[in-house]
Backbone bond lengths (Angstrom), bond angles and torsions (degrees), N, CA, C in turn:
res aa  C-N    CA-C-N  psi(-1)  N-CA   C-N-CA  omega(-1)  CA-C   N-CA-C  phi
1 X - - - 1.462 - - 1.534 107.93 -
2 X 1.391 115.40 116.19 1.480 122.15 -154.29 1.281 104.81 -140.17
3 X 1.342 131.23 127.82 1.394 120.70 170.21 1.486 119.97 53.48
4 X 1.321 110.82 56.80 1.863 114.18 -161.76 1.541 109.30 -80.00
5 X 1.842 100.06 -32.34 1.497 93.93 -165.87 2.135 106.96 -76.55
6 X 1.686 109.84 -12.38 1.307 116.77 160.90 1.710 126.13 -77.11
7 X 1.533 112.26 -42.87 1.199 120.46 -153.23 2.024 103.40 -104.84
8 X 1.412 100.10 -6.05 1.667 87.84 -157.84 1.376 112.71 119.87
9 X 1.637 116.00 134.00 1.543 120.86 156.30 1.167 137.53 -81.20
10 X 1.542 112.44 21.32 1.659 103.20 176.49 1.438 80.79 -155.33
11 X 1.517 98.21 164.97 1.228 128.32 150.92 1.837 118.08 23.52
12 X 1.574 74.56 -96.43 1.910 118.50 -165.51 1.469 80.00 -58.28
13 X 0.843 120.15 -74.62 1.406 118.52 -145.46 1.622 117.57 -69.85
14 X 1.319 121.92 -19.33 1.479 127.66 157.40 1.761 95.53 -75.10
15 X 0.970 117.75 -41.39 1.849 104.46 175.29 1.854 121.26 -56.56
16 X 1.898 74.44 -48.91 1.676 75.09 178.82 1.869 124.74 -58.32
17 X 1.402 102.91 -28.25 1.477 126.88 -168.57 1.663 97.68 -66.49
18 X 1.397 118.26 -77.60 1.253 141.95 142.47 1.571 115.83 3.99
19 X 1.749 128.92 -40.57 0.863 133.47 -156.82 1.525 98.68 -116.29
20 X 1.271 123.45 11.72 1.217 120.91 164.77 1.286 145.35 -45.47
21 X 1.990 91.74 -44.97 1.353 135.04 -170.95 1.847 96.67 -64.07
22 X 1.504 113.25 -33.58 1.771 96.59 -168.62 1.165 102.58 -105.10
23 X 1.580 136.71 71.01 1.161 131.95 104.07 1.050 145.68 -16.89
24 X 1.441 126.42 -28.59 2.002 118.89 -175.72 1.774 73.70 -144.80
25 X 1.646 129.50 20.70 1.479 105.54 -176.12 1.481 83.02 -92.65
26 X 1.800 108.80 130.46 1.667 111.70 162.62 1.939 104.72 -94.08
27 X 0.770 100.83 1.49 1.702 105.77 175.45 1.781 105.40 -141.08
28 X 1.490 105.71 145.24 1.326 107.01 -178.24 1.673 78.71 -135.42
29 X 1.302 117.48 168.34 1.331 159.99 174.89 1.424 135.99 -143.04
30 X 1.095 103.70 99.73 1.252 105.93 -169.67 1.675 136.46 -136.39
31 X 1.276 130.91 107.68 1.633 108.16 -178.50 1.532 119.85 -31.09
32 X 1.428 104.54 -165.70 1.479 96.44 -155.27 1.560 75.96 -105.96
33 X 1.478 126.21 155.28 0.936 131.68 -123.74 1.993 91.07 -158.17
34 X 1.362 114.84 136.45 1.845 124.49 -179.86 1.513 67.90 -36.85
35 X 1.439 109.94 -176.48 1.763 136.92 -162.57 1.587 98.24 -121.51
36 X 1.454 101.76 -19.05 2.029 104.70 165.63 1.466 116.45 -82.39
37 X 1.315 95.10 -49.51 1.554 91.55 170.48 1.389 122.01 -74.18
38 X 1.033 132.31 -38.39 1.666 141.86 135.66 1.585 111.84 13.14
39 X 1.181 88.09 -80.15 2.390 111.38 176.26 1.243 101.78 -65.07
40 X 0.995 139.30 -9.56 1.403 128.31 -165.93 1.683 91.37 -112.00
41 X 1.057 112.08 -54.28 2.116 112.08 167.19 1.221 113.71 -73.33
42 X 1.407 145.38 6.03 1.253 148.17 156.70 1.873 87.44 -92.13
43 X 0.583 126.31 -51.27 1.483 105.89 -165.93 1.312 128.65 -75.06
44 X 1.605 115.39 -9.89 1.383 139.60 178.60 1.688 105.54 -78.64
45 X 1.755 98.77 -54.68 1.457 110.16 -161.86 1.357 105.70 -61.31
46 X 1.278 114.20 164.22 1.366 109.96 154.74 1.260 108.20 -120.29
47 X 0.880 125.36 -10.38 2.245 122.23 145.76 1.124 106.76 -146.49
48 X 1.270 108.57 122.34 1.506 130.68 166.66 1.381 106.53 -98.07
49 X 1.724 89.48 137.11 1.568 106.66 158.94 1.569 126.26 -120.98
50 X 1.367 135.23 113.00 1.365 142.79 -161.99 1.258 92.08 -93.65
51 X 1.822 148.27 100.23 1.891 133.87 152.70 1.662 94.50 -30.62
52 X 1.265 103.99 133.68 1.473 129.14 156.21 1.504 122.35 -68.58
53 X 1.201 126.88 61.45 2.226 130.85 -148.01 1.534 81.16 -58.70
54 X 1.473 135.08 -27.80 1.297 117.17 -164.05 1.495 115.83 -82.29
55 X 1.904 112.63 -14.79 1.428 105.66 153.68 1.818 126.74 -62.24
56 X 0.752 103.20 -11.68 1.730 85.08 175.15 1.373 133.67 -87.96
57 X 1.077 100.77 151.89 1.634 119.76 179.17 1.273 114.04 -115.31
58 X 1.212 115.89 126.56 1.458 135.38 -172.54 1.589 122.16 124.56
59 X 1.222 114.25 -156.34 1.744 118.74 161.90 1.269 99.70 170.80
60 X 1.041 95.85 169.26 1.162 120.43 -154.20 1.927 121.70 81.18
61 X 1.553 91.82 -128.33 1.530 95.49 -173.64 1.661 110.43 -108.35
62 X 1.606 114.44 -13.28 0.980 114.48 158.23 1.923 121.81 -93.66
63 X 1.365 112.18 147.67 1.225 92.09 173.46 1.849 113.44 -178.94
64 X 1.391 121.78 169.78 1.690 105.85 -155.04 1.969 86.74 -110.38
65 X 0.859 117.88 144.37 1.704 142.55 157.91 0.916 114.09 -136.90
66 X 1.855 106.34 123.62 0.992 124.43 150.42 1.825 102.17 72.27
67 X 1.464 99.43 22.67 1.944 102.09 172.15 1.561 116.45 94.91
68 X 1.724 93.33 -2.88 1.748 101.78 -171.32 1.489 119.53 -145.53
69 X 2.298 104.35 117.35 1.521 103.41 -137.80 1.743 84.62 -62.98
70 X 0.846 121.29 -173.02 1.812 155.35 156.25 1.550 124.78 -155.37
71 X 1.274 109.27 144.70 1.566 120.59 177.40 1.742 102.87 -124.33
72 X 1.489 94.17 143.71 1.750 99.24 166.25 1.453 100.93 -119.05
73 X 1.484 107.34 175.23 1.389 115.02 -156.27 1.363 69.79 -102.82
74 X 1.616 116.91 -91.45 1.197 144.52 148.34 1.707 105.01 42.22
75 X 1.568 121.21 100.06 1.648 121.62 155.13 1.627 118.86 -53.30
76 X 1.346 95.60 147.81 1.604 95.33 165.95 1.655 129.63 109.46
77 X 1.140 123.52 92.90 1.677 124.02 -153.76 1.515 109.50 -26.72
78 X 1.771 96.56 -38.78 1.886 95.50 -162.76 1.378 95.58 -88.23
79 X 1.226 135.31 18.96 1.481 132.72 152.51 1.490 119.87 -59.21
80 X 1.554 109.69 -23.61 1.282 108.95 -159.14 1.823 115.20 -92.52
81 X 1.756 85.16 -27.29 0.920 99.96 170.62 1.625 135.65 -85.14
82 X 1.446 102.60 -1.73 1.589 137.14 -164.85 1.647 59.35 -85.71
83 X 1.659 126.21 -99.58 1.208 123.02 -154.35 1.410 151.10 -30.58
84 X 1.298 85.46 -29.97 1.719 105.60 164.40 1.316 113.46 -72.94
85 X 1.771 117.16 -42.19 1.494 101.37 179.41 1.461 103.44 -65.45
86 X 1.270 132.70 -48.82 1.986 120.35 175.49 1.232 91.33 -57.57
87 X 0.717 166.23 -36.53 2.074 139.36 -159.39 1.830 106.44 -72.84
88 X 1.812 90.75 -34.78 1.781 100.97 -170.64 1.517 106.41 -93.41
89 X 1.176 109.26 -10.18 1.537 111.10 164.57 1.726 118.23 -87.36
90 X 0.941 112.12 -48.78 1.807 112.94 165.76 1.289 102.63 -74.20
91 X 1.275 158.58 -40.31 1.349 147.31 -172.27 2.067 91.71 -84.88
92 X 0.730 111.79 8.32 1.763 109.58 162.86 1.410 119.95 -131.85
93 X 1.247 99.11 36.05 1.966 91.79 -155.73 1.813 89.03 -105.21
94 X 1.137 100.88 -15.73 1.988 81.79 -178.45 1.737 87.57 114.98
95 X 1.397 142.09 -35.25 1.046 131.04 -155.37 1.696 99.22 -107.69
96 X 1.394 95.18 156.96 1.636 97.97 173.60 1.500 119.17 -106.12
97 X 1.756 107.51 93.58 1.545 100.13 -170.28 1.345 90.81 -108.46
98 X 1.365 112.31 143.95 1.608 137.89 176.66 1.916 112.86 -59.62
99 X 0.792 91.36 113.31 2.086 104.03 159.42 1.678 97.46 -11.86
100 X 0.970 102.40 -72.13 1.767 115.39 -175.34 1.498 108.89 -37.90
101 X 1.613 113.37 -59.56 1.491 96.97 -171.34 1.516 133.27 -108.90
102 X 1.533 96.32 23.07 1.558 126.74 166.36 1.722 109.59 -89.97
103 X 1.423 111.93 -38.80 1.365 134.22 167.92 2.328 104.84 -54.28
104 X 1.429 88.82 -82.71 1.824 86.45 165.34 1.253 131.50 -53.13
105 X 1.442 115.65 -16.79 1.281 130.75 163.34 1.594 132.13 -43.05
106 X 1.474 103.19 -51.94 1.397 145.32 -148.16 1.664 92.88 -100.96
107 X 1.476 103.42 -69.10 1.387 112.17 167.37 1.191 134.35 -48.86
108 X 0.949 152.36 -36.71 1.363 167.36 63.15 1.876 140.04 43.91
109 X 1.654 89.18 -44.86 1.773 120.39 167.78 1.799 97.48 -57.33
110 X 1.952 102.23 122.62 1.310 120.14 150.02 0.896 99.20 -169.89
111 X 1.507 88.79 154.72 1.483 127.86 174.39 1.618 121.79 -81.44
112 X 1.160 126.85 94.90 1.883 123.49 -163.37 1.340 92.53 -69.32
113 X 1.307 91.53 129.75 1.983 102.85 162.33 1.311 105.91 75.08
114 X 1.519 117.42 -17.40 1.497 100.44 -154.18 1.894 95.54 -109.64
115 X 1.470 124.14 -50.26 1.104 139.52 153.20 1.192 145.95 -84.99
116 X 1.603 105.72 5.52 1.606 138.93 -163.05 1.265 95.39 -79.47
117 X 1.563 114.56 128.05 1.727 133.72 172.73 2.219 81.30 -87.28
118 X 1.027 96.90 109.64 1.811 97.30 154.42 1.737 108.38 -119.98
């Protein structure tokens, strides 16, 4: 519940608000999402993709999905899951980007000053 007095007081209706943006999106991506706001982005999308967090193997910051290792730079459990939604958004985007530079991609991602271990 984010920005209520802009977006709406419940749920649906910060989803619905929220769901403005996919107009020309033919694929959405998305973590797994309350089960209200859920119906409300199933009904916008016209293919949704939810990462499966229960496919992976590993922990921490290294780890294998879907048969293919990856590392994040990135602190923080819901980092990992931040990553999977970009892996399922470029591995659905229409383009053919290589293991390799979705992998350095991932590895590589920081935030200066803002998420920076100094």
């Amino acid at each position: 519940m984010d920005h209520t007095a802009v977006l709406g007081d419940t749920i649906e209706k910060i989803a619905e608000e929220k769901c403005g943006i996919l107009r020309s999106c033919p694929t959405v991506t998305t973590p797994f999402q309350d089960k209200r706001a859920l119906e409300v982005i199933k009904s916008k999308a016209r293919n949704l993709i939810i990462p499966d967090i229960s496919k992976l193997d590993g922990e921490g910051n290294t780890y294998i999905y879907k048969g293919e290792k990856f590392e994040i730079s990135l602190l923080g459990d819901f980092q990992t899951e931040n990553s999977l939604v970009a892996i399922e958004t470029v591995k659905n985007s229409g383009f053919d980007i290589p293991h390799n530079i979705i992998y350095k991609g991932l590895k590589n991602t920081f935030f200066p000053a803002r998420l920076e271990m100094i």
